[in-house]
SEGU-491254 format. One line per field, with one value per atom (N, C-alpha, C): residue number from 1; residue in three letters; atom name; x, y, z. Coordinates in Angstrom, 2 decimals. Atoms other than C-alpha are relative to their C-alpha. Layout:
<recs>
n = [NUM  ...]
res = [Ala  ...]
atom = [CA  ...]
px = [X  ...]
py = [Y  ...]
pz = [Z  ...]
</recs>
This chain:
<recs>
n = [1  1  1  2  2  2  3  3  3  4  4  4  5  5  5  6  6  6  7  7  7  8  8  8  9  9  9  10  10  10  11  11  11  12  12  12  13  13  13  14  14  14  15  15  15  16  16  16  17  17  17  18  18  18  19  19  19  20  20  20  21  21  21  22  22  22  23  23  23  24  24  24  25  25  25  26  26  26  27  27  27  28  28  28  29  29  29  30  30  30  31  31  31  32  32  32  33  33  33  34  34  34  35  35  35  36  36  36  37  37  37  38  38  38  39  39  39  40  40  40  41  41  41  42  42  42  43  43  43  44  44  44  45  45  45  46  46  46  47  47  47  48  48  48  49  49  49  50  50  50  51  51  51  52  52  52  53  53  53  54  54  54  55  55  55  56  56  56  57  57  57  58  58  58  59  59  59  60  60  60  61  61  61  62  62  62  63  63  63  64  64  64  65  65  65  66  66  66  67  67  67  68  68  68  69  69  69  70  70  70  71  71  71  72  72  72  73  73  73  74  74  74  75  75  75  76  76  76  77  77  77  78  78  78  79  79  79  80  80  80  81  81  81  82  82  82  83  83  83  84  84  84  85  85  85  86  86  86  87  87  87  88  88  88  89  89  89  90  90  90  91  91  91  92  92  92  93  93  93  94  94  94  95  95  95  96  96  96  97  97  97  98  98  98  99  99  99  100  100  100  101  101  101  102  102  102  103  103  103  104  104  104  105  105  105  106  106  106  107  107  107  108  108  108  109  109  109  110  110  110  111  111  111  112  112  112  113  113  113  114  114  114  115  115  115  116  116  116  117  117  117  118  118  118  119  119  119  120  120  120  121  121  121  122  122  122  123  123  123  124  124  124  125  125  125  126  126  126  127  127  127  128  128  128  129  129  129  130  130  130  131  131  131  132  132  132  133  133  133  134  134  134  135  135  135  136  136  136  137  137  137  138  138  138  139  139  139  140  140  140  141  141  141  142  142  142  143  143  143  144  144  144  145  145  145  146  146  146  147  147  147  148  148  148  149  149  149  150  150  150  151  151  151  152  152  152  153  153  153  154  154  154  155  155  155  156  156  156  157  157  157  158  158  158  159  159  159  160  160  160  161  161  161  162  162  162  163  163  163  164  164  164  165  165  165  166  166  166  167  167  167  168  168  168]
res = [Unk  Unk  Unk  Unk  Unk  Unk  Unk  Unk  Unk  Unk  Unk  Unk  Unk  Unk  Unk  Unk  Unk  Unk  Unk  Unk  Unk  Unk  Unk  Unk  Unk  Unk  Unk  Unk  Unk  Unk  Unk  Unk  Unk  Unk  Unk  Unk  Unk  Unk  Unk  Unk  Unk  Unk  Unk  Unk  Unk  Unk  Unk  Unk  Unk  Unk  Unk  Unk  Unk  Unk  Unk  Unk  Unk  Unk  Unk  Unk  Unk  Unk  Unk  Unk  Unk  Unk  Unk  Unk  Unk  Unk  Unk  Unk  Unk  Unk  Unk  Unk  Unk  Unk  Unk  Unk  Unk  Unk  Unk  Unk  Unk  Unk  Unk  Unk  Unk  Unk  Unk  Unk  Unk  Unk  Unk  Unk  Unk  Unk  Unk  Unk  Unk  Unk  Unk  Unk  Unk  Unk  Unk  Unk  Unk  Unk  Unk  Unk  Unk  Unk  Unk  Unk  Unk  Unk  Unk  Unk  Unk  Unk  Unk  Unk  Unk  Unk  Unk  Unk  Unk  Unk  Unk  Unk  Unk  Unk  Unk  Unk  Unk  Unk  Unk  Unk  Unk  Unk  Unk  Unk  Unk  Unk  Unk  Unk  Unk  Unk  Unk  Unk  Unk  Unk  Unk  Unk  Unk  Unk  Unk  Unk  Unk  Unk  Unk  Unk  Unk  Unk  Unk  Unk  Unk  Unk  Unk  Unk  Unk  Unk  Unk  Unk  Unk  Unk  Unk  Unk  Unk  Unk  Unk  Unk  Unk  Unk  Unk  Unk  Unk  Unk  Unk  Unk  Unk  Unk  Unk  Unk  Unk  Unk  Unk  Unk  Unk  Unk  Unk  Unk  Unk  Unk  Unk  Unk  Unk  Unk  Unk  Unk  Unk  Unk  Unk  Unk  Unk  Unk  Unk  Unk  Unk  Unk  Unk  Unk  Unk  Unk  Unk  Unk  Unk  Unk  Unk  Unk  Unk  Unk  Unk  Unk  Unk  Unk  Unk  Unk  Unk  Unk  Unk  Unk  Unk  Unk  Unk  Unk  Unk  Unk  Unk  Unk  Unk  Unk  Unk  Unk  Unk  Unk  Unk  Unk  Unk  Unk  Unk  Unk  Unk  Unk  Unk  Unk  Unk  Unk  Unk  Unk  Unk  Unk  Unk  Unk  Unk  Unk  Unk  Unk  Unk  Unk  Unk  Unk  Unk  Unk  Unk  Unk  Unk  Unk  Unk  Unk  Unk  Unk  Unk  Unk  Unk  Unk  Unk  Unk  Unk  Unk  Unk  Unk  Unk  Unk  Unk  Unk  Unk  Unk  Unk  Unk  Unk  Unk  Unk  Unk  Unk  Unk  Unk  Unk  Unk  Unk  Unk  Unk  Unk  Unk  Unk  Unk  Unk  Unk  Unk  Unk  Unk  Unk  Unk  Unk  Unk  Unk  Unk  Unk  Unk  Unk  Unk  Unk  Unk  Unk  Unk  Unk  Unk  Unk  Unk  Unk  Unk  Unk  Unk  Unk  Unk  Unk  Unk  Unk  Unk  Unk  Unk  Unk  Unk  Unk  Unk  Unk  Unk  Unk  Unk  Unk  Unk  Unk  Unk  Unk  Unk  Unk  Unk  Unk  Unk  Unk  Unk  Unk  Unk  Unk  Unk  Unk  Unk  Unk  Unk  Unk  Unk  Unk  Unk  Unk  Unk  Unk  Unk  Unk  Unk  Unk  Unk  Unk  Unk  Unk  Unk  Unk  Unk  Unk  Unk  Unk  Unk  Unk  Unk  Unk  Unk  Unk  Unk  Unk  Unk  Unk  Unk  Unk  Unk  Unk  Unk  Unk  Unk  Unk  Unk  Unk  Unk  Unk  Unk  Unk  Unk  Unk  Unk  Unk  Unk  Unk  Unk  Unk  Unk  Unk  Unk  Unk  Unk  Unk  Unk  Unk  Unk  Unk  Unk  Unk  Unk  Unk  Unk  Unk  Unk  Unk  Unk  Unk  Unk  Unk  Unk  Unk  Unk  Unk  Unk  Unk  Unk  Unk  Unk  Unk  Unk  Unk  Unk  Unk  Unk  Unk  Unk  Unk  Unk  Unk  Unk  Unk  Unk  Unk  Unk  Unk  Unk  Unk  Unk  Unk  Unk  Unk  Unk  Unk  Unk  Unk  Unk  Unk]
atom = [N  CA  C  N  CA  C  N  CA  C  N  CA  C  N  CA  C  N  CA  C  N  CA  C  N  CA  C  N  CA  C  N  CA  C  N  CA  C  N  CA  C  N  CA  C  N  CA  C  N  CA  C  N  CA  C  N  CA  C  N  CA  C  N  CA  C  N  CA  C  N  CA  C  N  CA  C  N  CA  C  N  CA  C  N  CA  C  N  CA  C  N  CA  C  N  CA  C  N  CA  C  N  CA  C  N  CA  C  N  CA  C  N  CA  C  N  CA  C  N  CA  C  N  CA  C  N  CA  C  N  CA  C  N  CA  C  N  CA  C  N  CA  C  N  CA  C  N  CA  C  N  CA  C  N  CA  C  N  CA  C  N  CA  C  N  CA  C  N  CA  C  N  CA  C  N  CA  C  N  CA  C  N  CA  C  N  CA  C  N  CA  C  N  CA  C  N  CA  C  N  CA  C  N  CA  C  N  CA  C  N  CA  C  N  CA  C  N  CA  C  N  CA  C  N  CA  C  N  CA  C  N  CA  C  N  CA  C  N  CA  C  N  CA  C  N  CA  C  N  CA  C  N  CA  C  N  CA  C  N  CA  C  N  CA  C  N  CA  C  N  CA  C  N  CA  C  N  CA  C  N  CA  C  N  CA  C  N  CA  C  N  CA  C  N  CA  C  N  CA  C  N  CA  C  N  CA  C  N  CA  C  N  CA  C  N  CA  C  N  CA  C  N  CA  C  N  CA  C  N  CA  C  N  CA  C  N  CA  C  N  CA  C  N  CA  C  N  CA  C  N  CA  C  N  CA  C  N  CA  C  N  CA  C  N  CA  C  N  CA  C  N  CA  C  N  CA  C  N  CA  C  N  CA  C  N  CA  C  N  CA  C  N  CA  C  N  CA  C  N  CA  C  N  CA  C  N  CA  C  N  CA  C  N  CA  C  N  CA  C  N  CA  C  N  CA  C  N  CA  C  N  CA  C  N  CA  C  N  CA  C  N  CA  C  N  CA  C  N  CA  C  N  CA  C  N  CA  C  N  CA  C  N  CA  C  N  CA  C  N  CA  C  N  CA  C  N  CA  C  N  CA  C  N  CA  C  N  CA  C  N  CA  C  N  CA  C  N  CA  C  N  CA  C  N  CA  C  N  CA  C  N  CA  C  N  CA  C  N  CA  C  N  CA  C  N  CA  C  N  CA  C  N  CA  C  N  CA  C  N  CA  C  N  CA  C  N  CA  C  N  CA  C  N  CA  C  N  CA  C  N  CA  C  N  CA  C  N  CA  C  N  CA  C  N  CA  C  N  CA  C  N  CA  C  N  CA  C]
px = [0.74  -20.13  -0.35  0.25  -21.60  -0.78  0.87  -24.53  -0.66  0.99  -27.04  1.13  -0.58  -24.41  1.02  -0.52  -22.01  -1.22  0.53  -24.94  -1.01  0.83  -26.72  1.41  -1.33  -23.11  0.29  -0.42  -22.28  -0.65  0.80  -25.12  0.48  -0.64  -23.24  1.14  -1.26  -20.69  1.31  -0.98  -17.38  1.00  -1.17  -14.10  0.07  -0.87  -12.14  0.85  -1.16  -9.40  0.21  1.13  -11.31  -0.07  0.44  -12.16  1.53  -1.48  -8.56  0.89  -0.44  -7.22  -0.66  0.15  -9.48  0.38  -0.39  -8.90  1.38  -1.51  -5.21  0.09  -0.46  -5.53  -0.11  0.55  -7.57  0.73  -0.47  -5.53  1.41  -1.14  -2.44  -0.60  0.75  -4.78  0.32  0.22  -5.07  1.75  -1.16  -1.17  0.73  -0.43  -0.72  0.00  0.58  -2.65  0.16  -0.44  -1.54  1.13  -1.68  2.23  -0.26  -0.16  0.96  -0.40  0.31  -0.97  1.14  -1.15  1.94  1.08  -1.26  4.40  -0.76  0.89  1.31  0.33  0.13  1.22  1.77  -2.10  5.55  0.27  -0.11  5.33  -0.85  1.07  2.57  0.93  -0.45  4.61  1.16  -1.11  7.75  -0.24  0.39  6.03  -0.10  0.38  4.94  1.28  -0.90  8.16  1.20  -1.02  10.34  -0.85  0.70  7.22  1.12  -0.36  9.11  1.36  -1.32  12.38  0.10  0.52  11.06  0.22  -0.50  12.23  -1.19  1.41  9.75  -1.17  0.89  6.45  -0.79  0.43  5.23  0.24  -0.49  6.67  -0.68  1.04  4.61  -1.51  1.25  1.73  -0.59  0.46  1.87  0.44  0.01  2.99  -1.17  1.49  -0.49  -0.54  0.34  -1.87  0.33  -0.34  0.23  -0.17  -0.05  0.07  -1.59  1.33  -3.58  -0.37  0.14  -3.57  1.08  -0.65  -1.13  -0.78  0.42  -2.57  -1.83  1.47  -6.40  0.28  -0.32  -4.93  0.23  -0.28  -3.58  -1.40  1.73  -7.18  -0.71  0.29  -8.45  0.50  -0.46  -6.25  -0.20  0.48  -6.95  -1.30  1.15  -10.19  -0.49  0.16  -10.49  0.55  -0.74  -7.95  -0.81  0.74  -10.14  -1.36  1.20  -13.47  0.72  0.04  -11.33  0.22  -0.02  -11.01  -1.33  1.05  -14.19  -1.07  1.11  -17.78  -0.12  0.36  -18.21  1.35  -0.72  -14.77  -0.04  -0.59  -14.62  -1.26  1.17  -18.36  0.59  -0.65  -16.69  1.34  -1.44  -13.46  0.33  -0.60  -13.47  0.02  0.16  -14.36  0.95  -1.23  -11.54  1.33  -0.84  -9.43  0.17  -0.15  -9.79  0.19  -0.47  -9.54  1.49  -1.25  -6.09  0.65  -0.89  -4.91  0.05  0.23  -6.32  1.40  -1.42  -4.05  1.17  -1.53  -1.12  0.33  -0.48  -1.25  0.47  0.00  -1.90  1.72  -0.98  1.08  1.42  -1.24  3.57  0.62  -0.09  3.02  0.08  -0.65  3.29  1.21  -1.15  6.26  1.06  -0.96  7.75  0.66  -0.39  7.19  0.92  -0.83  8.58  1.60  -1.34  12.02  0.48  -0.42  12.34  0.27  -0.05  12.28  -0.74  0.97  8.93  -1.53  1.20  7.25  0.77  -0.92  7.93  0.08  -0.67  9.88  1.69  -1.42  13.16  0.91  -0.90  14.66  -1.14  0.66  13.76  -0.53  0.80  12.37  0.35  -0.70  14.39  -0.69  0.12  13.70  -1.59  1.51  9.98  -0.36  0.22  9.77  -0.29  -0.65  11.33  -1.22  0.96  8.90  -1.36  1.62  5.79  -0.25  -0.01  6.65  -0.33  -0.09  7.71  -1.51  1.49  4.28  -1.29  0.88  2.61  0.01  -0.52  4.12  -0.67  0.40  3.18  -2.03  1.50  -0.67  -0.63  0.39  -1.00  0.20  0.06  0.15  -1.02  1.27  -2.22  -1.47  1.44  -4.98  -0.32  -0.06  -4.69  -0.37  0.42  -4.85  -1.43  1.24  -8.16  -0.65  0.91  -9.94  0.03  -0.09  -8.44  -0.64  0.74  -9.56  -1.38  1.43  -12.89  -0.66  0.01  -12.71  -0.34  -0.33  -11.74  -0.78  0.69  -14.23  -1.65  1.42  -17.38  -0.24  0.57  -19.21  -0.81  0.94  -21.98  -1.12  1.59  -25.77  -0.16  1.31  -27.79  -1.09  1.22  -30.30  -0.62  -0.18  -32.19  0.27  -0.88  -31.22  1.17  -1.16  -27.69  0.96  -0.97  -26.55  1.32  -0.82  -23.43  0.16  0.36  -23.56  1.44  -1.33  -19.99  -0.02  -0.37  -18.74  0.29  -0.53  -17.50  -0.33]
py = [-0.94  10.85  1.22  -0.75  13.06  1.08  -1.19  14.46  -0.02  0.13  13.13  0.16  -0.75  12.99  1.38  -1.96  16.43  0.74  -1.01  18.03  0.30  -0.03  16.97  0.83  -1.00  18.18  0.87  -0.90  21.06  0.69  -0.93  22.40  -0.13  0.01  21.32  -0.57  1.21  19.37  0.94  -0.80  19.98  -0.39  0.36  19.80  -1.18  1.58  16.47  -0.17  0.00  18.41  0.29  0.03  19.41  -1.05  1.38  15.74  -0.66  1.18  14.18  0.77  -0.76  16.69  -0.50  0.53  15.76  -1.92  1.34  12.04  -0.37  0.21  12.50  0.34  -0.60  14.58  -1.12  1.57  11.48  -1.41  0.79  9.17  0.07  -0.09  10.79  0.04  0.16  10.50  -1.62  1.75  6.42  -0.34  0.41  6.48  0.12  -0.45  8.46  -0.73  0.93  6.57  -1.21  1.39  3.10  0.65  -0.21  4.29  0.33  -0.51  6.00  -1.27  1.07  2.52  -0.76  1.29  0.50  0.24  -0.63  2.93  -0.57  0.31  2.30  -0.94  1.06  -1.13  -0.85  0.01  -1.49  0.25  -0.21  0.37  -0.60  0.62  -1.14  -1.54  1.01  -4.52  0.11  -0.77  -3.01  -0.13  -0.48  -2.00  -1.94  1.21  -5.76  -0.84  0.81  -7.36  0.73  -0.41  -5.18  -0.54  0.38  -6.39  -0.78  0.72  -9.11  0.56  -0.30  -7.26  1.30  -0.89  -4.92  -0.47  0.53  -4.98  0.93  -0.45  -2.52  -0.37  0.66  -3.71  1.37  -1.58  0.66  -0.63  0.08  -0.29  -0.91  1.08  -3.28  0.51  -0.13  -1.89  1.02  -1.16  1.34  -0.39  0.03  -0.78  -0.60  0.66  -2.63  1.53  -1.19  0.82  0.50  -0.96  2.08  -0.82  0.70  -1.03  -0.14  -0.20  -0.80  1.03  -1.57  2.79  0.27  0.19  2.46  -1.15  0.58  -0.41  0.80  -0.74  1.44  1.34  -0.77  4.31  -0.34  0.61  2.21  -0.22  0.17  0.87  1.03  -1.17  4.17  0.83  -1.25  5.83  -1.19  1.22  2.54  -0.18  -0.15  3.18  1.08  -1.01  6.56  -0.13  0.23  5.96  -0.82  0.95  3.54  0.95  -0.90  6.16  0.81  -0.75  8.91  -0.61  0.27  7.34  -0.61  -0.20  6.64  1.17  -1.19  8.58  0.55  -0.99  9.65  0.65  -0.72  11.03  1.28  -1.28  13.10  0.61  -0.79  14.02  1.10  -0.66  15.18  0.26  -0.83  16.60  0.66  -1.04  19.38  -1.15  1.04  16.22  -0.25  0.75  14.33  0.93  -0.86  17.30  0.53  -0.40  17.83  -1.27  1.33  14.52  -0.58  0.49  14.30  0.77  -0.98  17.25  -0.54  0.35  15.86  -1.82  1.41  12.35  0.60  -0.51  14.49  0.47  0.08  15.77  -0.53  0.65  12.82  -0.83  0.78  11.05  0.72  -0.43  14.24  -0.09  0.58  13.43  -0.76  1.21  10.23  -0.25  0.26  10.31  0.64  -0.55  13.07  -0.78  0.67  10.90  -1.49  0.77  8.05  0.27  -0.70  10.01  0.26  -0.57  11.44  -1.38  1.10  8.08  -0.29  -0.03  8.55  -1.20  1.51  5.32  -1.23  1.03  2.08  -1.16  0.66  1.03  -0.46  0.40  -0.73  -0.02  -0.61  -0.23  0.08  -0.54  1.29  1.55  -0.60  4.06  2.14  -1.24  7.09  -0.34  -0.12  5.60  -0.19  0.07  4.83  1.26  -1.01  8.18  1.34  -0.94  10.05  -0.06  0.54  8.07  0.47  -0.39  8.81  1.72  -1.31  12.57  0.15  -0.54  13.01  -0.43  0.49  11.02  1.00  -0.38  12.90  1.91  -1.28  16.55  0.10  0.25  15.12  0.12  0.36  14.07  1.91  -1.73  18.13  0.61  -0.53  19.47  -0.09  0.55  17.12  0.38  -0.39  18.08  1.41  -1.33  21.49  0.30  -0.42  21.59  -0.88  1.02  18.87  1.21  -0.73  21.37  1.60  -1.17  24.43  0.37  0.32  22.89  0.29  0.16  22.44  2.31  -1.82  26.94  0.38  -0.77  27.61  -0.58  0.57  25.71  0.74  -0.44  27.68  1.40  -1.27  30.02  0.30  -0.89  32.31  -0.43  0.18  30.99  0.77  -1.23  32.13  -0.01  -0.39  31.89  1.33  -1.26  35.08  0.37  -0.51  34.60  0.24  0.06  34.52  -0.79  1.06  31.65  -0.72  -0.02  30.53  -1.64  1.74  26.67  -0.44  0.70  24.27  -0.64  0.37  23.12  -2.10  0.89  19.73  -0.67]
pz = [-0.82  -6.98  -0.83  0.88  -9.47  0.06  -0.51  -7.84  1.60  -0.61  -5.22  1.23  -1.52  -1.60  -0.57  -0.44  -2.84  0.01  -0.38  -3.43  1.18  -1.89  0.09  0.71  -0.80  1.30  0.30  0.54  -0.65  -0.35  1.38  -2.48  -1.24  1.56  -5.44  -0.29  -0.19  -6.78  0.04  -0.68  -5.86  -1.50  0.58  -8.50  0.33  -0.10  -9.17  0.81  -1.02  -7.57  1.17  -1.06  -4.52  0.89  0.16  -4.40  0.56  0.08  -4.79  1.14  -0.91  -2.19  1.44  -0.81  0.32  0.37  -0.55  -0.20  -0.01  -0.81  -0.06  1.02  -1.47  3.30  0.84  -0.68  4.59  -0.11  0.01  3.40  0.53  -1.49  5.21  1.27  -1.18  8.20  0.39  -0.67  7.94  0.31  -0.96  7.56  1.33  -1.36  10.43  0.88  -0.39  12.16  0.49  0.20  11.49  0.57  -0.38  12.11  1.55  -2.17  15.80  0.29  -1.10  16.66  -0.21  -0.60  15.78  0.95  -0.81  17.50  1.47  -1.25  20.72  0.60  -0.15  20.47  -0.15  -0.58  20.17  1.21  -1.25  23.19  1.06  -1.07  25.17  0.00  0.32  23.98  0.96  -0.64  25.37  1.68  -2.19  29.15  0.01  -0.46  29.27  -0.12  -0.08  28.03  1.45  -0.68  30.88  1.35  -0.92  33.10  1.38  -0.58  34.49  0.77  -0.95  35.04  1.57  -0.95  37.24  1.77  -1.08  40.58  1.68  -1.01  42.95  -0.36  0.34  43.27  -0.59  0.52  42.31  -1.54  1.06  39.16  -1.12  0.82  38.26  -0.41  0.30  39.25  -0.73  0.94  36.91  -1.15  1.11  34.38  -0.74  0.82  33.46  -0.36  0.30  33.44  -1.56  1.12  30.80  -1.41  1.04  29.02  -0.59  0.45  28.55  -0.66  0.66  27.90  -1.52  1.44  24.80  -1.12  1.35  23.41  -0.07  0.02  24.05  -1.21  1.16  22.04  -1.27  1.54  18.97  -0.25  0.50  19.06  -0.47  0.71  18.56  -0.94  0.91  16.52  -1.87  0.86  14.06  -0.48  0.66  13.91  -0.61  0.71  13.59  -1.27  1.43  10.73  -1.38  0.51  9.06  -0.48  0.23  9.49  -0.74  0.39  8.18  -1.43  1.00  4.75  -0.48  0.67  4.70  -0.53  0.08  3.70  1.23  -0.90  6.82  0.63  -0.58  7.57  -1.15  1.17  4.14  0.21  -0.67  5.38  0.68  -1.09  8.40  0.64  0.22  7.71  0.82  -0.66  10.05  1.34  -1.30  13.32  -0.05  -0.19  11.92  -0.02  -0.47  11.91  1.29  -1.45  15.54  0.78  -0.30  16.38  0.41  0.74  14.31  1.06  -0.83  16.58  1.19  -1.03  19.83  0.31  0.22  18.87  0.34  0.46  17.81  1.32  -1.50  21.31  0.71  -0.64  23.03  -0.25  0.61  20.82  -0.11  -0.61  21.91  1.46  -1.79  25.58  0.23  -0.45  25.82  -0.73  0.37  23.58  0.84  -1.46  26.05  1.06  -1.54  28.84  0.05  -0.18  27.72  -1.00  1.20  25.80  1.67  -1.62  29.48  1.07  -0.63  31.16  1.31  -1.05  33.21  -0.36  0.04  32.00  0.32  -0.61  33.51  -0.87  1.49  30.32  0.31  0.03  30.51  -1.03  0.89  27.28  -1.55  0.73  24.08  0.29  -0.01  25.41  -0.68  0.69  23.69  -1.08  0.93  20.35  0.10  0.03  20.94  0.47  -0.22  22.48  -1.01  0.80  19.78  -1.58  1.18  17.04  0.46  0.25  18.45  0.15  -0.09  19.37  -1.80  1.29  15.26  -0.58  0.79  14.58  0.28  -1.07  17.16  -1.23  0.70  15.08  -0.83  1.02  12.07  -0.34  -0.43  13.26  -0.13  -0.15  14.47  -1.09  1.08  11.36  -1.13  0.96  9.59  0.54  -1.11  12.23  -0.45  0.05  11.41  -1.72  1.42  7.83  -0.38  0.08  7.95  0.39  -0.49  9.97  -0.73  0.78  8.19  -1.37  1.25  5.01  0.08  -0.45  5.97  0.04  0.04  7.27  -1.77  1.73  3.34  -1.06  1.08  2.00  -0.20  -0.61  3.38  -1.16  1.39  0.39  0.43  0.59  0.44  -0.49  0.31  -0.07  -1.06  1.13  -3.27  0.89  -0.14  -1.05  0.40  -0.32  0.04  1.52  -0.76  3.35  0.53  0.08  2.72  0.92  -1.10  5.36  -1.04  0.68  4.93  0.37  0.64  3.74  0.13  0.11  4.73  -1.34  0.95  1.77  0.58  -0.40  3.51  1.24]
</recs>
């Protein structure tokens, strides 16, 4: 990448180390990522295997729910993971940094809820709780510095009307 997309980007090319910074941030993005959908999809696995032991019929019927809604999340957080290592996530660094946060949310609340024992989970649900909260921590921290990055990258136009051009 030498010239023609940084300098549609940037106005100019960017450092090596610039460069290798963003595609390590991104590439702690896909692990994230991967580790929250499998934690999703453990747990969505989980609601369906306690399916059967379930004894109120309330119980059954909020567990398809959740089991859709965990594995629907792994799906997404799998893809996003996948875009952010590509061109268009290191394009859009500051997106996938809000994204990463919006997950990290999503992946402290449902870890809450099921650490607390308000999903209709029959066992496991401390340690699956506990895993996607720390993933969920992890995600926000990473969310935060994607989008922060992106803030600290913004310079100063030569042009004469001095707009101020994203770096990223």
């Amino acid at each position: 990448m030498s010239g023609g997309l940084e300098t549609w980007l940037i106005g100019g090319p960017i450092s090596r180390h610039m460069r290798s910074n963003l595609k390590r941030m991104a590439a702690l993005g896909l692990v994230l990522s991967l580790l929250g959908a499998l934690l999703d999809f453990a747990s969505g696995t989980a609601v369906l295997r306690g399916l059967s032991m379930m004894e109120p019929m309330s119980l059954q019927q909020t567990a398809i729910p959740w089991t859709i809604s965990l594995y629907s999340l792994g799906i997404v957080l799998v893809i996003t993971g996948l875009l952010g290592v590509s061109s268009v996530g290191l394009i859009r660094m500051r997106t996938m940094g809000f994204l990463m946060l919006l997950y990290g949310i999503t992946m402290v609340g449902v870890g809450a809820l099921m650490y607390e024992g308000y999903t209709p989970m029959m066992a496991n649900t401390a340690l699956l709780g506990l895993g996607m909260m720390g993933v969920g921590i992890v995600m926000l921290v990473n969310g935060v510095l994607m989008a922060r990055r992106t803030d600290m990258m913004q310079t100063r136009s030569s042009s004469p009307s001095g707009g101020v051009h994203t770096l990223i």
